[in-house]
N, C-alpha and C positions, 0 to 999 in steps of 0.2 A: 692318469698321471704319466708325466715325461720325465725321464733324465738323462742329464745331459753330464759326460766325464769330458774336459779341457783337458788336456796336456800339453803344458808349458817346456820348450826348452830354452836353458840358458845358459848363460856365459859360465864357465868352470864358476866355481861358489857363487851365482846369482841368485840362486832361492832366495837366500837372506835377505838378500839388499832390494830383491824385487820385492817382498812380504808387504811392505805399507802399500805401494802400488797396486797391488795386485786385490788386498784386504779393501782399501778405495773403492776401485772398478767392481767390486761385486756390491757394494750397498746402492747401488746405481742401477738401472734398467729394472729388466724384467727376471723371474726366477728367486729362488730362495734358496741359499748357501747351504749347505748339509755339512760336505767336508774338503779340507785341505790341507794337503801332506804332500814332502817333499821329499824324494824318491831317498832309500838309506841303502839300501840291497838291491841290485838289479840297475837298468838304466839313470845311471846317475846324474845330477844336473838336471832333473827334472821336477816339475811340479804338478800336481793334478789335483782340479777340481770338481768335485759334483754335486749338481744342484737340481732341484726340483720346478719343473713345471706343473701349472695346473691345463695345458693345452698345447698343440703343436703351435700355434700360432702364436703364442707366447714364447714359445722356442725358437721359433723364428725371428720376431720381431730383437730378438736379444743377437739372435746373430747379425741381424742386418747391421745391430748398432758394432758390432765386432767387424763386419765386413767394412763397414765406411770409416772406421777412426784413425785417427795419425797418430795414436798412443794404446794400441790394442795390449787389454788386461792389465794398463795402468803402468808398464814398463818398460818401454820400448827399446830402448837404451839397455837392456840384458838381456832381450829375448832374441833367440838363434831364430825361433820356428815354433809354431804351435797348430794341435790337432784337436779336431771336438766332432766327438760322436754324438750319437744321440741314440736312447734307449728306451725301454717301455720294460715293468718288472715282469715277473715271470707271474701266472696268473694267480698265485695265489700266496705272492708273497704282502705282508702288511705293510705300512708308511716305514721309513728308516727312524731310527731312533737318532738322537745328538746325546752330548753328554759323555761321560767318563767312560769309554767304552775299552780305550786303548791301553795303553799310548802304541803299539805295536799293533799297524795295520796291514796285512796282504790283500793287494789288487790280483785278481786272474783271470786270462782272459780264454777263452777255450774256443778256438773255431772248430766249429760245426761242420758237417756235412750239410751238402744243398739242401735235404728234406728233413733236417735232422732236429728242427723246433721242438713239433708236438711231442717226439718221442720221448727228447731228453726231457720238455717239463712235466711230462706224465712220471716219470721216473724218479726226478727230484722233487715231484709232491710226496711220492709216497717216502722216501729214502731223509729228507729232511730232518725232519721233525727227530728221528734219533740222533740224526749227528750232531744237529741243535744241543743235544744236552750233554757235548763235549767241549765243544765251542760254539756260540750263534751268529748264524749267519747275519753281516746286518742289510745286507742285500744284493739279490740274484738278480738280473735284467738281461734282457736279449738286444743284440742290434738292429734299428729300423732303419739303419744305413748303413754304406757299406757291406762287406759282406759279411755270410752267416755266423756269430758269435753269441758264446757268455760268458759275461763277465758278472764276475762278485770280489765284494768285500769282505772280509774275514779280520775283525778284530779282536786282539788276543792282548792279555796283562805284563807276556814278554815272551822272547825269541824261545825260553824251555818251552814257555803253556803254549805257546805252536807246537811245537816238535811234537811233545806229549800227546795231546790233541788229535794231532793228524795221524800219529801211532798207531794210539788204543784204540782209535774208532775204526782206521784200520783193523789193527788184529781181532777187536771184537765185531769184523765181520759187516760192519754198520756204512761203511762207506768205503768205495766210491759207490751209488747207488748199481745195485745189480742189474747190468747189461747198457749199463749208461754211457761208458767210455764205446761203446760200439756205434754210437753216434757221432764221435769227434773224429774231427781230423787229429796227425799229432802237432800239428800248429797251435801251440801252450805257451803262454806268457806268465811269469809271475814277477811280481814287482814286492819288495817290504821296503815300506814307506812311515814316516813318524807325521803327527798331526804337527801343521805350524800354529801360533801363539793364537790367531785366530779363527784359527775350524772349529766349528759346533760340535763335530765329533769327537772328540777329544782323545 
């Protein structure tokens, strides 16, 4: 499995007005919609999609259609500039879920050190699974471009059950996994983002 995060920029309040364009351009091509939210905390004006491959080539073939269009992500007319990574999950995480997860979603991206893959996902297999039963993760993935990152999604029922969350599994010890941040750079992105009317993830 591939995935693949778009990040849209747009004109001051263009999310909105971009939404049907953008909702368009994804029932079309290759790939399958997971989720889409528009930035609420953090870089604002922005949008970000992620969607599922079942092959690089499939991944590709979806960008080529982005590379050649004269209306890329269906709005061309509010978009400043847009970025698209591509990812692969970490080894042992399962398919993402859709559905009522949110409505308050955090993006993060964490750069890595050069060698710093197998360590950190040896670390977050074992360290997961408890912080899962604070908040779950709906998914970890590594960059297969670009340089060394992880990024996850973190959805949560609102801005306290974050806080709370990231707290107690804090103070109870349970995260960040032990010896895990000795792999990252401190080059840390986090984004809190809201699902728009048409994300699967809700």
């Amino acid at each position: 499995m591939f995935y693949e995060i778009s990040t849209l920029k747009t004109e001051i309040f263009g999310a909105g007005k971009a939404a049907a364009g953008i909702e368009n351009w994804t029932t079309k091509g290759a790939g399958d919609l997971l989720g889409a939210w528009f930035a609420d905390i953090g870089s604002l004006n922005e949008v970000y999609l992620l969607r599922s491959y079942e092959s690089a080539e499939e991944m590709l073939d979806e960008r080529e259609r982005l590379a050649r269009s004269d209306n890329p992500f269906g709005c061309m007319e509010l978009l400043i500039n847009y970025d698209v990574e591509s990812y692969r999950p970490l080894d042992f995480m399962g398919p993402v879920a859709t559905g009522p997860l949110g409505p308050v979603y955090e993006l993060r991206t964490y750069k890595m050190k050069l060698n710093g893959l197998m360590p950190t996902m040896e670390k977050w297999k074992t360290a997961l699974p408890d912080r899962d039963v604070y908040s779950k993760c709906a998914i970890a993935m590594y960059g297969v471009d670009g340089s060394p990152r992880l990024t996850q999604i973190w959805p949560y029922a609102s801005l306290e059950a974050r806080s709370d969350a990231r707290g107690q599994s804090v103070a109870d010890g349970k995260w960040p996994p032990k010896g895990g941040p000795d792999w990252l750079s401190p080059d840390m992105t986090s984004t809190v983002a809201m699902p728009m009317a048409f994300s699967p993830m809700k």
